[in-house]
PDB file of N, CA, C and O in Angstrom:
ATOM      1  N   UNK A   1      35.027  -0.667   0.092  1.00  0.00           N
ATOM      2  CA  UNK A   1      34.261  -0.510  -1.115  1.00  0.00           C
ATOM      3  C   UNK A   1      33.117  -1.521  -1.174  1.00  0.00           C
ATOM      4  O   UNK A   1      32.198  -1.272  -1.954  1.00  0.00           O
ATOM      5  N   UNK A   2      33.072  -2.584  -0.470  1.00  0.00           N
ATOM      6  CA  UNK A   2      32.334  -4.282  -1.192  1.00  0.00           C
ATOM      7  C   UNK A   2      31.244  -3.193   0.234  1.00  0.00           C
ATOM      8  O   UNK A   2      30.314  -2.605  -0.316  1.00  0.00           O
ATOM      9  N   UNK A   3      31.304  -2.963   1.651  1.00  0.00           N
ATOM     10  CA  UNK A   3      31.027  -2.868   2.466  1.00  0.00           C
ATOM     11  C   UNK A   3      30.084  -1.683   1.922  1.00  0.00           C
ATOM     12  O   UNK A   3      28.868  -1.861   1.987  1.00  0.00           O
ATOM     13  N   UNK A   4      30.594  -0.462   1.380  1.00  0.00           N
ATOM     14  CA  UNK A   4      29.287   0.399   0.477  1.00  0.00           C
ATOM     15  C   UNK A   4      28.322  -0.183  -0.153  1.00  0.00           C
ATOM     16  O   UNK A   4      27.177  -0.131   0.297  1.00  0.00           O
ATOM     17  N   UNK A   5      28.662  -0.936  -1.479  1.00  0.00           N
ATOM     18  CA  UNK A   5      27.564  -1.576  -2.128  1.00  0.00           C
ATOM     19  C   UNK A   5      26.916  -2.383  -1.553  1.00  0.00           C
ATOM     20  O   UNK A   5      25.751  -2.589  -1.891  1.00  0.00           O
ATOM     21  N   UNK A   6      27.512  -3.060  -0.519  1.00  0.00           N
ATOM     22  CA  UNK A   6      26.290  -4.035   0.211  1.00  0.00           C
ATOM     23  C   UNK A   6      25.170  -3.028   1.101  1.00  0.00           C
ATOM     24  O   UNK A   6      24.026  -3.331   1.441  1.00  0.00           O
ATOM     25  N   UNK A   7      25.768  -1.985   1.301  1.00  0.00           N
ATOM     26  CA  UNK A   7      24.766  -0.931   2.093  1.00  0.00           C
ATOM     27  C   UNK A   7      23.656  -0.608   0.728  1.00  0.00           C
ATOM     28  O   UNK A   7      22.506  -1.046   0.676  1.00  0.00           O
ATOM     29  N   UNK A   8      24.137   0.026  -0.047  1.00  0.00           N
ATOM     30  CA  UNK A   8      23.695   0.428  -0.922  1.00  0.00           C
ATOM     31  C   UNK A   8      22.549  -0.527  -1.800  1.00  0.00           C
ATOM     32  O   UNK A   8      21.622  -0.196  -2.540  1.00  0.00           O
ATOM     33  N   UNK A   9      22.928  -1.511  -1.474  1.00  0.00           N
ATOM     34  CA  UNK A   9      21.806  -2.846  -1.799  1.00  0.00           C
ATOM     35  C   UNK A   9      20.726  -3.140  -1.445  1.00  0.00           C
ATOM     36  O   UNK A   9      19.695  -3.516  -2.003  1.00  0.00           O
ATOM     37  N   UNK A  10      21.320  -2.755   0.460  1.00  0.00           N
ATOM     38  CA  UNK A  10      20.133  -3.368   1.513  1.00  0.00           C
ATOM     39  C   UNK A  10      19.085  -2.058   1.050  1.00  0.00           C
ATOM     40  O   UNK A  10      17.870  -2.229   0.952  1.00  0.00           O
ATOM     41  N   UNK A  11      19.530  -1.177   0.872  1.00  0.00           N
ATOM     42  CA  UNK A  11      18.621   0.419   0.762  1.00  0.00           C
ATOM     43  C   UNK A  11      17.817   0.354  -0.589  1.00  0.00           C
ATOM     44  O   UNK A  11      16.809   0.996  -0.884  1.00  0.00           O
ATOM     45  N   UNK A  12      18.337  -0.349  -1.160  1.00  0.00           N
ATOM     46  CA  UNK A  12      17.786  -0.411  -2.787  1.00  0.00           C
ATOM     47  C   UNK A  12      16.660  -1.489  -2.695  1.00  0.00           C
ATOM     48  O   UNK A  12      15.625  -1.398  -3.356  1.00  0.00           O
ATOM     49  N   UNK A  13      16.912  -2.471  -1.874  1.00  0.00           N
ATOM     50  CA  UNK A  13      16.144  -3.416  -1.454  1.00  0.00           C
ATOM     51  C   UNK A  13      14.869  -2.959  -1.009  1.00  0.00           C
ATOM     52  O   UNK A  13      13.924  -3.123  -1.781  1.00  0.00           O
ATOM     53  N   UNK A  14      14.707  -2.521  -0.119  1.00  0.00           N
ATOM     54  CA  UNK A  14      13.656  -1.596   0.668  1.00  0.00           C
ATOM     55  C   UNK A  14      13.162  -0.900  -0.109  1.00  0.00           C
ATOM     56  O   UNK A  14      11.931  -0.891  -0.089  1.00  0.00           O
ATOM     57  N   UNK A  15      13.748  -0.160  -0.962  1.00  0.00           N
ATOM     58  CA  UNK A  15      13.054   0.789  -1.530  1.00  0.00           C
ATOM     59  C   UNK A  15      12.086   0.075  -2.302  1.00  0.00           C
ATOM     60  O   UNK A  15      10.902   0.408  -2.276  1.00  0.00           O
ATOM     61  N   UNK A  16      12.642  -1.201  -3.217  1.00  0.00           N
ATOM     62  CA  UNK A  16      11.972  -2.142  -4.022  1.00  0.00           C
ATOM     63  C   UNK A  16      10.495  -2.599  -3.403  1.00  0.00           C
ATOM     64  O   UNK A  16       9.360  -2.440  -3.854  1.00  0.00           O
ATOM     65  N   UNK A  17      11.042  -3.315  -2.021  1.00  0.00           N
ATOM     66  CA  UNK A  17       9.772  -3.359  -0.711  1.00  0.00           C
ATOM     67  C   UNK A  17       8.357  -2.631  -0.742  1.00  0.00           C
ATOM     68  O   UNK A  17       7.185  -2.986  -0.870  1.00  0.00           O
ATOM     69  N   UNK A  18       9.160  -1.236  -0.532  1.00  0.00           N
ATOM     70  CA  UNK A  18       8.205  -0.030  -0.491  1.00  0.00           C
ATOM     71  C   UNK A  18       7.355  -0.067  -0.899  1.00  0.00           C
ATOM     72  O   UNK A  18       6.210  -0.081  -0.449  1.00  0.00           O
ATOM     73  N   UNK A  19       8.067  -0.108  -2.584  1.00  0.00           N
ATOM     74  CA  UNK A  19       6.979   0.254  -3.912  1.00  0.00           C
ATOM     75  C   UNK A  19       6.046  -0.811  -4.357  1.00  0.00           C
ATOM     76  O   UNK A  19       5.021  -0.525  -4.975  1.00  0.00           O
ATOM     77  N   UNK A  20       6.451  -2.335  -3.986  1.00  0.00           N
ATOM     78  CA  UNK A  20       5.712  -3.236  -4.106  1.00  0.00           C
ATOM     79  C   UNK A  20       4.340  -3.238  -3.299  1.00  0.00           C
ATOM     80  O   UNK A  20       3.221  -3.175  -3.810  1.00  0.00           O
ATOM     81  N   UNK A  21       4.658  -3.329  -1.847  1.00  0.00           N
ATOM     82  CA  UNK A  21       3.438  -2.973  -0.735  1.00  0.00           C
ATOM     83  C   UNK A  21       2.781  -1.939  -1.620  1.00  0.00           C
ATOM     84  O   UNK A  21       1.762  -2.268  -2.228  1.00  0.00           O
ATOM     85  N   UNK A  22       3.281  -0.693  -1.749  1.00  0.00           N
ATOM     86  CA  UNK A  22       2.185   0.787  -2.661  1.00  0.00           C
ATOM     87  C   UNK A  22       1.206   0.107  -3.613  1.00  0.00           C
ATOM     88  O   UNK A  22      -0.012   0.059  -3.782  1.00  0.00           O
ATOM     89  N   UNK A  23       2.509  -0.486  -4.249  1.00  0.00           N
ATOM     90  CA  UNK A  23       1.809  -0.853  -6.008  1.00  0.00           C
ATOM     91  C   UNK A  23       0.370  -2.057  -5.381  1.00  0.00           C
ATOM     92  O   UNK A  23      -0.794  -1.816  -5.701  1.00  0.00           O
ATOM     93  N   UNK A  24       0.658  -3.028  -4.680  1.00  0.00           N
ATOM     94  CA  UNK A  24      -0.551  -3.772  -4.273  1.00  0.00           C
ATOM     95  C   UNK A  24      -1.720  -3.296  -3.732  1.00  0.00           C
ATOM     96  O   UNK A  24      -2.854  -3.583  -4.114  1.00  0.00           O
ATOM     97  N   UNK A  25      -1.331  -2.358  -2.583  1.00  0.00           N
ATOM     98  CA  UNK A  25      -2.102  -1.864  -1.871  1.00  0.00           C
ATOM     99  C   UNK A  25      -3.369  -1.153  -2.886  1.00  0.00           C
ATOM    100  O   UNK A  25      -4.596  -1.136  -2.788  1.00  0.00           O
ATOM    101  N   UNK A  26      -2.346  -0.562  -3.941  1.00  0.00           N
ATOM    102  CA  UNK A  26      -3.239   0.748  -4.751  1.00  0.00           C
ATOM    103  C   UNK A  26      -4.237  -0.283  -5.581  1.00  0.00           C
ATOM    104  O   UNK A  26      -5.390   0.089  -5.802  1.00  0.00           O
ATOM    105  N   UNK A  27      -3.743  -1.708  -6.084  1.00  0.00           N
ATOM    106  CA  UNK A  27      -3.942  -2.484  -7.010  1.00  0.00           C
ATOM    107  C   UNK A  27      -5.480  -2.754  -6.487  1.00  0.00           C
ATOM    108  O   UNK A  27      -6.621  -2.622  -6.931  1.00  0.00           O
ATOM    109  N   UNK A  28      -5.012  -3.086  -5.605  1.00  0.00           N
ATOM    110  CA  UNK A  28      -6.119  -3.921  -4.607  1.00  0.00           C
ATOM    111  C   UNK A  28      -7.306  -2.951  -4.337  1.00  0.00           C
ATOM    112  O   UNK A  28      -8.496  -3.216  -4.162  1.00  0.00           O
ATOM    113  N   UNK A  29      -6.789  -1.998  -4.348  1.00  0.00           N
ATOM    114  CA  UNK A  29      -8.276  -0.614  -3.823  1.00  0.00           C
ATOM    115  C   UNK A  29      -9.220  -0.236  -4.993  1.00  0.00           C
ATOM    116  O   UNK A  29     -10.419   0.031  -4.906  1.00  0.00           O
ATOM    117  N   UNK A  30      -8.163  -0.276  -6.509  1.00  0.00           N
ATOM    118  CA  UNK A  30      -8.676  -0.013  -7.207  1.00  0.00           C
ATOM    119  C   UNK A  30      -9.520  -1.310  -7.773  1.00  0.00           C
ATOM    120  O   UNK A  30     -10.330  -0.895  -8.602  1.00  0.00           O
ATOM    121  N   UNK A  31      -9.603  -2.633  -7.624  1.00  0.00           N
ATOM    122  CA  UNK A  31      -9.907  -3.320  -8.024  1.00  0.00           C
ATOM    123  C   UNK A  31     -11.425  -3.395  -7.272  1.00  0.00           C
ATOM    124  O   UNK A  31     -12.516  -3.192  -7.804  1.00  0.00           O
ATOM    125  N   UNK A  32     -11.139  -3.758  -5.845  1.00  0.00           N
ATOM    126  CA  UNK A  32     -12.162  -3.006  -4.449  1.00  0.00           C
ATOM    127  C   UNK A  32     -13.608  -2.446  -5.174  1.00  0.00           C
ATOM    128  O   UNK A  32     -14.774  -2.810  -5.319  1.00  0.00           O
ATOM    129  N   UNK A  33     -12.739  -1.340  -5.514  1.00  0.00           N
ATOM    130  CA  UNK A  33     -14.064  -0.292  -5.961  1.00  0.00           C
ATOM    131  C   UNK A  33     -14.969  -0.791  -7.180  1.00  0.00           C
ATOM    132  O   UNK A  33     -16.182  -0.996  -7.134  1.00  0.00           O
ATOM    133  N   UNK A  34     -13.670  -1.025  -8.862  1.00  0.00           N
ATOM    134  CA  UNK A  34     -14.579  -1.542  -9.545  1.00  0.00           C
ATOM    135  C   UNK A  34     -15.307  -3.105  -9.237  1.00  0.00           C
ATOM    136  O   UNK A  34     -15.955  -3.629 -10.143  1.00  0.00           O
ATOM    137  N   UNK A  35     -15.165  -3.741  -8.013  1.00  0.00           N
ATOM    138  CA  UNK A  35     -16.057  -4.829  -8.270  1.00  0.00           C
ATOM    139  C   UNK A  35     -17.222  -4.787  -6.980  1.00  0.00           C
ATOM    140  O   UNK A  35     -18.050  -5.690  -6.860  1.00  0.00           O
ATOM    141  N   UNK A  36     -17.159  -3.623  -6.053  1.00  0.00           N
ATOM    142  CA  UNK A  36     -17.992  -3.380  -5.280  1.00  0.00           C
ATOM    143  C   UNK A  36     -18.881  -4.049  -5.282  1.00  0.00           C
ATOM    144  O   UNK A  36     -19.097  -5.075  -4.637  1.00  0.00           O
ATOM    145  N   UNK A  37     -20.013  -3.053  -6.665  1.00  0.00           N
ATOM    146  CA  UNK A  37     -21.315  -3.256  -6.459  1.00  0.00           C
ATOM    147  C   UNK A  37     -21.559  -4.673  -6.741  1.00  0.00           C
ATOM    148  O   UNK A  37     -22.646  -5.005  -6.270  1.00  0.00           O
ATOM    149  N   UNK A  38     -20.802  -5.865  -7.481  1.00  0.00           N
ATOM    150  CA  UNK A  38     -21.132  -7.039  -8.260  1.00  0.00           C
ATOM    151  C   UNK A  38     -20.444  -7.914  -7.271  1.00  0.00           C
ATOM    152  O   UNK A  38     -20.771  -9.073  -7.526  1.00  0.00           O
ATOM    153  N   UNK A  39     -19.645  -7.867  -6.265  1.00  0.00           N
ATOM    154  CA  UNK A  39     -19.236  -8.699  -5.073  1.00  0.00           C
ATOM    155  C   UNK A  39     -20.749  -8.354  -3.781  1.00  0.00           C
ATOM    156  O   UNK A  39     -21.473  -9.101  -3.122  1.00  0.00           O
ATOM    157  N   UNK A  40     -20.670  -7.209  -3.901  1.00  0.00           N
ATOM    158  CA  UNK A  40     -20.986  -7.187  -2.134  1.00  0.00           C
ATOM    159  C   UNK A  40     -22.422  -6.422  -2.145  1.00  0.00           C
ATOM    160  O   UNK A  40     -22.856  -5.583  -2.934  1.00  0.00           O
ATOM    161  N   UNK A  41     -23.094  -7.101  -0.815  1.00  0.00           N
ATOM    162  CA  UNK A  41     -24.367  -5.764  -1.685  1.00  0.00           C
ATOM    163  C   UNK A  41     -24.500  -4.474  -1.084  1.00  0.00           C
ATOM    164  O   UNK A  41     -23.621  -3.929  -0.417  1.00  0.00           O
ATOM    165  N   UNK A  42     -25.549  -4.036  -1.324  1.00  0.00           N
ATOM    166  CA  UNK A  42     -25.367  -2.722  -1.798  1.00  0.00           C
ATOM    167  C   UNK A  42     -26.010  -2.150  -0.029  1.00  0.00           C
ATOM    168  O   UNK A  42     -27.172  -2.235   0.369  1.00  0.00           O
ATOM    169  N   UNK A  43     -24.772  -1.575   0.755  1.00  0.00           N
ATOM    170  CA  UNK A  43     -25.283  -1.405   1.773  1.00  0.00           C
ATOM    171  C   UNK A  43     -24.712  -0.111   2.267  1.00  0.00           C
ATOM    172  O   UNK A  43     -23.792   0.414   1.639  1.00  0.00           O
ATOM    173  N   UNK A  44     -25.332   0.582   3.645  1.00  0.00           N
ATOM    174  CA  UNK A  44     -24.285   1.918   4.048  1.00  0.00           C
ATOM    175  C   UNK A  44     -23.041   1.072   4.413  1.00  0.00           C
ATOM    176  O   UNK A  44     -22.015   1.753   4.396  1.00  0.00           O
ATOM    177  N   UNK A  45     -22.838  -0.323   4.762  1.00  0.00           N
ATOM    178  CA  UNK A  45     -21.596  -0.555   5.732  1.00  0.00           C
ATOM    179  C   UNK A  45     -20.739  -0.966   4.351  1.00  0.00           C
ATOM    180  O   UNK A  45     -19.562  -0.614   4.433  1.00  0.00           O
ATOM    181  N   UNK A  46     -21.106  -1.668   3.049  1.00  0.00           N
ATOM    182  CA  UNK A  46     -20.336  -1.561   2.277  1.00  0.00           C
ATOM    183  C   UNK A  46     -19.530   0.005   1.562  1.00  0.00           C
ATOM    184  O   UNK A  46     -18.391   0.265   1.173  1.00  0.00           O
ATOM    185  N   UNK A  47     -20.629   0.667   1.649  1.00  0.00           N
ATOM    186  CA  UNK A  47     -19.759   2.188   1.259  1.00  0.00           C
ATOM    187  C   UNK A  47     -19.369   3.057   2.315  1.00  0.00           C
ATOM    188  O   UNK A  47     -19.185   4.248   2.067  1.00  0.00           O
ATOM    189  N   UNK A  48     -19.212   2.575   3.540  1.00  0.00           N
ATOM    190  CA  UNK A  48     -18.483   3.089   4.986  1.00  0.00           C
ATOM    191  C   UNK A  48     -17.372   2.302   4.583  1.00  0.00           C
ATOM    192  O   UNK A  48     -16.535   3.112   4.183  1.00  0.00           O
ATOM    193  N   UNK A  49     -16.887   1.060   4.468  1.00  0.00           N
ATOM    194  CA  UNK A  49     -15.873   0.375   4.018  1.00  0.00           C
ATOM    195  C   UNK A  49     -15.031   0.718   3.468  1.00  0.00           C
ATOM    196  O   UNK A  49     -13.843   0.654   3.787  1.00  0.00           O
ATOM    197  N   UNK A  50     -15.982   1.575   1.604  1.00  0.00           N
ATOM    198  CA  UNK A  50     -15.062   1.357   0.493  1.00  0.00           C
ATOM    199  C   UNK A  50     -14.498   2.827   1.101  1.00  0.00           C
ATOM    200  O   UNK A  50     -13.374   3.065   0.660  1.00  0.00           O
ATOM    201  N   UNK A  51     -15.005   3.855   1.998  1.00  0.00           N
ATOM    202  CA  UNK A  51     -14.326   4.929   2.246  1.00  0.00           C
ATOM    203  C   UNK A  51     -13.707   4.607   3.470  1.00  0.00           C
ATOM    204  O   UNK A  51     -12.844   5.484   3.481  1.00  0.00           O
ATOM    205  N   UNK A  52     -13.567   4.069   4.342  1.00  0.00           N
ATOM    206  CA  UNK A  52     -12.725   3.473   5.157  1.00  0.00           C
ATOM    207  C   UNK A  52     -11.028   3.545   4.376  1.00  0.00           C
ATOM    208  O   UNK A  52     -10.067   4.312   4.439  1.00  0.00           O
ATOM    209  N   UNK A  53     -11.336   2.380   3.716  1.00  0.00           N
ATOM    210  CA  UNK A  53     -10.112   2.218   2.476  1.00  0.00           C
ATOM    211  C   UNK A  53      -9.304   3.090   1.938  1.00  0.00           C
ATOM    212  O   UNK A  53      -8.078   3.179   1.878  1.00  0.00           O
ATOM    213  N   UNK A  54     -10.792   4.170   1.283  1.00  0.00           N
ATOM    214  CA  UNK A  54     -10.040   5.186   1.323  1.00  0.00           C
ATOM    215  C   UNK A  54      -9.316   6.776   1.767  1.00  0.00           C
ATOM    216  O   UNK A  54      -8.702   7.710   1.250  1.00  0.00           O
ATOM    217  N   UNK A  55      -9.760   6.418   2.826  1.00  0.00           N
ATOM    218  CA  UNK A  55      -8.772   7.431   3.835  1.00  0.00           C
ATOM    219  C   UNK A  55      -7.654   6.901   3.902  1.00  0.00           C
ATOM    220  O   UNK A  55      -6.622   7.492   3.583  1.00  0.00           O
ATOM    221  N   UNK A  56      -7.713   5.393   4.438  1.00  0.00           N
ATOM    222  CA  UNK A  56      -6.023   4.949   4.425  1.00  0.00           C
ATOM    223  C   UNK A  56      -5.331   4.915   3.948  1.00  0.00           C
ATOM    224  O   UNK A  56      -4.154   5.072   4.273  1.00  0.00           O
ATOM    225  N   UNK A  57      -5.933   4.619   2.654  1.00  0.00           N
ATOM    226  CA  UNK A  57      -4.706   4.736   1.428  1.00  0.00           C
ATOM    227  C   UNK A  57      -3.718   5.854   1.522  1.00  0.00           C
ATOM    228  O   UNK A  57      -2.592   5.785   1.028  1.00  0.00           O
ATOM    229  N   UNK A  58      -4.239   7.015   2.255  1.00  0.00           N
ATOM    230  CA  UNK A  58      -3.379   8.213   2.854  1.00  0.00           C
ATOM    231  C   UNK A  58      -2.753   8.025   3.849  1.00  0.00           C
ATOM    232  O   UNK A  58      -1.740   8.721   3.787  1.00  0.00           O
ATOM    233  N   UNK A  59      -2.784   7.503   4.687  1.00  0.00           N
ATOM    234  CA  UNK A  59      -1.800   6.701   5.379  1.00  0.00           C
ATOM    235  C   UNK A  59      -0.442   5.443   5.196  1.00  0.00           C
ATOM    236  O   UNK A  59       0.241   4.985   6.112  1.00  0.00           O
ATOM    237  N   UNK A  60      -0.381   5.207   4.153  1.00  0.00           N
ATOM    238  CA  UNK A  60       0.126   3.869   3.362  1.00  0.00           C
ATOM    239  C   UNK A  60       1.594   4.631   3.410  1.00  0.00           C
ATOM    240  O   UNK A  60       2.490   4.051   4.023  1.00  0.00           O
ATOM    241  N   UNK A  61       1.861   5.816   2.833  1.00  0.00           N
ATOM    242  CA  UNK A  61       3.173   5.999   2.560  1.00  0.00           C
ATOM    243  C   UNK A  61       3.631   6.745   3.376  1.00  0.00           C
ATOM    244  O   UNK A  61       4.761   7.150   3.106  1.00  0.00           O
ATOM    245  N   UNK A  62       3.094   7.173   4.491  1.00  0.00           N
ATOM    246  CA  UNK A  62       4.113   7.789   5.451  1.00  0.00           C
ATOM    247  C   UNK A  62       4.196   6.625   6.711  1.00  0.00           C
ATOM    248  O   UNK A  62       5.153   6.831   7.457  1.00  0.00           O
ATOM    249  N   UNK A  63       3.408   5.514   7.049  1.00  0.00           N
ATOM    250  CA  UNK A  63       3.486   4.149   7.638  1.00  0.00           C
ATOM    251  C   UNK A  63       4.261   3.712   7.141  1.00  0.00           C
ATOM    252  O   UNK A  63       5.094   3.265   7.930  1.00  0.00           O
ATOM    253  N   UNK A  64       4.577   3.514   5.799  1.00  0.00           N
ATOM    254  CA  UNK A  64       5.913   2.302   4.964  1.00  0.00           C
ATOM    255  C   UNK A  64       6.930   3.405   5.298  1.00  0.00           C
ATOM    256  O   UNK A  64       7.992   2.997   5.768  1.00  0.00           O
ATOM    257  N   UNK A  65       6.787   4.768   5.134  1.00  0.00           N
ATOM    258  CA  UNK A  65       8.366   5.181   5.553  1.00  0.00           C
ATOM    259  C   UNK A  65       8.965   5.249   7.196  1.00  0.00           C
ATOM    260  O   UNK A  65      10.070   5.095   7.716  1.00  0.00           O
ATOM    261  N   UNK A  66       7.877   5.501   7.578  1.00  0.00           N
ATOM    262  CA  UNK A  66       8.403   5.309   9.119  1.00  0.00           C
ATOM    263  C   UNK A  66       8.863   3.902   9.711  1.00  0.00           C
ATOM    264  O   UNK A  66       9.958   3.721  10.244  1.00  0.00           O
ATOM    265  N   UNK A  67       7.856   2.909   9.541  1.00  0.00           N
ATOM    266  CA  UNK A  67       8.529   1.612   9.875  1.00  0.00           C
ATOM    267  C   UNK A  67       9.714   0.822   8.969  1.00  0.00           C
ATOM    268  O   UNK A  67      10.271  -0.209   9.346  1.00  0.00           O
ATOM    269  N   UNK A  68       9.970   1.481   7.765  1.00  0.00           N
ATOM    270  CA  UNK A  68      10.990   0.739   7.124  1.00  0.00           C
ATOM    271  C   UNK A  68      12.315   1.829   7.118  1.00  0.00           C
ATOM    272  O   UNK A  68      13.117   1.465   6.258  1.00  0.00           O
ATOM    273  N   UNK A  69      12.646   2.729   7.643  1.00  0.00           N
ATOM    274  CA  UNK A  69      13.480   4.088   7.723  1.00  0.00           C
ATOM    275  C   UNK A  69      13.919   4.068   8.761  1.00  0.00           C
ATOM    276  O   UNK A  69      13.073   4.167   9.651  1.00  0.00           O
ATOM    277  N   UNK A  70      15.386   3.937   9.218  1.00  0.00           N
ATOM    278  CA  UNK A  70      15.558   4.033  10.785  1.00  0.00           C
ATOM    279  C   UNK A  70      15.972   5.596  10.880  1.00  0.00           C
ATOM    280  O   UNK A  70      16.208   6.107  11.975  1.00  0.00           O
TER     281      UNK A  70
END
């Protein structure tokens, strides 16, 4: 029984993991964008960047499930 819940922990754990990395990642992109124009100037390689970013962001959750999922 102790040997379930400790499984059941480590999995709950991760999952916690997961959503933290997401929640930053997303935090961080969205923040990215609104301070673009007033950080960085105004260039094609800054808005090759901010879409760089966001393609990956489509990548974020099937990367966190594959490397954290055996």
């Amino acid at each position: 029984m102790c040997f379930q819940r400790n499984k059941v922990f480590h999995l709950e754990i991760r999952l916690l993991l997961q959503s933290v990395i997401i929640f930053l990642y997303t935090a961080a992109q969205i923040t990215l964008y609104d301070i673009a124009g007033k950080v960085f100037p105004e260039s094609p390689h800054t808005l090759i960047s901010l879409g760089i970013v966001h393609i990956l962001n489509g990548g974020v959750n099937p990367l966190l499930y594959v490397t954290m999922n055996k």
